[in-house]
N, C-alpha and C positions, 0 to 999 in steps of 0.2 A: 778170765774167770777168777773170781776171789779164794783165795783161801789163808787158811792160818799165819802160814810164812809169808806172804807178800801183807796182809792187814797187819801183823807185830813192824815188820819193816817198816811199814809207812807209819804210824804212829812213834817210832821210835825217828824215823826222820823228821817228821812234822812237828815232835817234842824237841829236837836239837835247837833246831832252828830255832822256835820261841824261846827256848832255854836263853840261847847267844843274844837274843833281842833285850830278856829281859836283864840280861848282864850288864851288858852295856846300859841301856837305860837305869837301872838300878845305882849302877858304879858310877854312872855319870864318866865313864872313861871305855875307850878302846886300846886302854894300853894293855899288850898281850893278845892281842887280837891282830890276824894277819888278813887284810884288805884283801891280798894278791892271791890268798884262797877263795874269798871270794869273789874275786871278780873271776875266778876260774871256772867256781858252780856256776857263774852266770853264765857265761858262756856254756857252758855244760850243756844248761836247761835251755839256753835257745837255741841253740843249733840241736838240739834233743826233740824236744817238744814242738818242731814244724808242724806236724802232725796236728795241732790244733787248728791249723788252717783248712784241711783238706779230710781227715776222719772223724768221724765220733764215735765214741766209745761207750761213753755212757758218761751221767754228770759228774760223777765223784771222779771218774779218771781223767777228765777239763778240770775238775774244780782241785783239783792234787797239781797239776799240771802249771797251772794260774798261781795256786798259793806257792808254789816255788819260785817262781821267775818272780812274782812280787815281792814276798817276805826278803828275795837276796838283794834285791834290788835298793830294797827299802834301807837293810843292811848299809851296805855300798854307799848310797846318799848319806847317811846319818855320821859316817869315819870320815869323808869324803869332804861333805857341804854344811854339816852339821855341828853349830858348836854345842855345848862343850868338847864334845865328843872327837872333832877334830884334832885341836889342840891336844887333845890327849891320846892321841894315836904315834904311836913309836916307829916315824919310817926306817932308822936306823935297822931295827932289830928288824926287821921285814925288807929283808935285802933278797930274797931268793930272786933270780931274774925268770920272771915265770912265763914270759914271752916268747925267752929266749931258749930257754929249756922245761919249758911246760907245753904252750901251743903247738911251737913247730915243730917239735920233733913227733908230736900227737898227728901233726897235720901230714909230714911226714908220711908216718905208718899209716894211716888211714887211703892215702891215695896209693899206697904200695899194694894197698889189702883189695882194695878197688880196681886194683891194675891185674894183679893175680887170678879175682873171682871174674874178670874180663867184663865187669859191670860202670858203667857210666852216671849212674840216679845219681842227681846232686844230693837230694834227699835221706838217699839211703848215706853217701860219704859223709856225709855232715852227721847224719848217725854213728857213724862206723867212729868217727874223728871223737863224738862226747864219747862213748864208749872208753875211749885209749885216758881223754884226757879227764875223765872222774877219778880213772884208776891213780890219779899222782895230784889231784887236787888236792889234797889235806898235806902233803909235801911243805908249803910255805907256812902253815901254821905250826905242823910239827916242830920246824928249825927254830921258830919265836919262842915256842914253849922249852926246847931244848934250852936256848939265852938266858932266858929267866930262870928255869929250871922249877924253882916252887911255883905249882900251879894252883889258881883257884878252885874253890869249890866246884861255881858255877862252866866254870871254862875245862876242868876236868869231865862234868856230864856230859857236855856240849860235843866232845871228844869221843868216849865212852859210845854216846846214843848214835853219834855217824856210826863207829865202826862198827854198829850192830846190826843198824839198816841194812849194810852192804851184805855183811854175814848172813841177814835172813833171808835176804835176796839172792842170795846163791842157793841155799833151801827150796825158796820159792821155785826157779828155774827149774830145778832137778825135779821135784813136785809134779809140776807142769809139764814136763817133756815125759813122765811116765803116767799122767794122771788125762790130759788133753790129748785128745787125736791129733788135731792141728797144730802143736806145739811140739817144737824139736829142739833136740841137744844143741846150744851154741856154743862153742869149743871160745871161741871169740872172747863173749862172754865172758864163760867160766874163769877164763886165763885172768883176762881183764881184772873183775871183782877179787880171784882171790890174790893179785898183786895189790888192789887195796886194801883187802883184808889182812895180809901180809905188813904193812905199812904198820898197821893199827897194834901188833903185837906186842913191840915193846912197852907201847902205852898201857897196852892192856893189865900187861903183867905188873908195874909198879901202880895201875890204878888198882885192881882187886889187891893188892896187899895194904895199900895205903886204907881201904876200909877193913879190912878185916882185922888190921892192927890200932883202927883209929887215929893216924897219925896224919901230917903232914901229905899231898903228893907231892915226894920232890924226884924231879928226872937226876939221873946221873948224866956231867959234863961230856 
């Protein structure tokens, strides 16, 4: 069911995204831009979004569904296979090893959580898995922006409008588990989101000063 806090969410995720597309396109560069966050969300949204094979929901909750797994993808290709944009992607600064402490240790906790609730649904773990691994997806982009430290305009929103999504989306749930009969508290969840919204904090705090003062965003080292 729709309401306030989930439609701000998705509009503020669906703006980040274009936000980052049109950065990059604009700037004609991907430098400051961290691949290894996105190939994270990718993974995120497909092991997420199996459910498109199998429920329907209604079209906007496919077609939200599809523009994510595409627009990241699209992403991904264009830093990846795409020049200029290649060449201009900084693999130095984008050293997090996000394989090695992004996935498994997600992949990890997920079969731990699966082994607990004494449940087997591939379906459901490979949910349970995007779940842990959203919460530390913005991890490898954080550490590039820390590098650089003065951030762009555009790559400061792009920042900003994630951690907002996730914020309204903890909104949303709470909403939901007291507004829907069939919707209940996910403890999971909750935990989950407000570790990324946790994440987004420091950012938060020198991006609202950085407008309110007009100046620069610059991270502290």
């Amino acid at each position: 069911m729709m309401n306030a806090f989930r439609l701000a969410g998705d509009m503020s995720h669906v703006l980040s995204i274009f936000i980052l597309i049109l950065r990059i396109i604009a700037q004609k560069s991907a430098i400051g831009i961290s691949l290894k966050t996105q190939e994270l969300f990718l993974m995120v949204f497909v092991t997420r979004y199996l459910d498109l094979f199998t429920t329907f929901y209604s079209v906007y909750n496919s077609a939200m569904k599809v523009l994510y797994i595409a627009a990241t993808s699209y992403i991904i290709y264009m830093i990846r296979c795409k020049e200029p944009f290649k060449s201009k992607y900084d693999a130095s600064q984008d050293s997090f090893l996000h394989l090695k402490y992004g996935v498994l240790p997600c992949a990890i906790l997920a079969a731990f959580t699966m082994a607990a609730k004494m449940s087997f649904d591939p379906i459901e773990a490979l949910w349970t898995f995007s779940i842990f691994l959203e919460s530390i997806a913005i991890v490898p982009q954080l550490i590039v922006l820390q590098r650089f430290r003065e951030v762009e305009n555009l790559d400061g929103h792009y920042i900003f409008l994630l951690g907002a999504y996730r914020a309204l989306y903890i909104l949303n749930w709470v909403y939901r588990s007291y507004n829907e009969p069939y919707y209940h508290h996910n403890w999971l969840v909750y935990a989950a989101g407000t570790v990324q919204t946790l994440l987004y904090a420091d950012f938060f705090y020198y991006y609202v000063i950085s407008k309110y003062y007009g100046g620069k965003l610059t991270l502290p080292t």
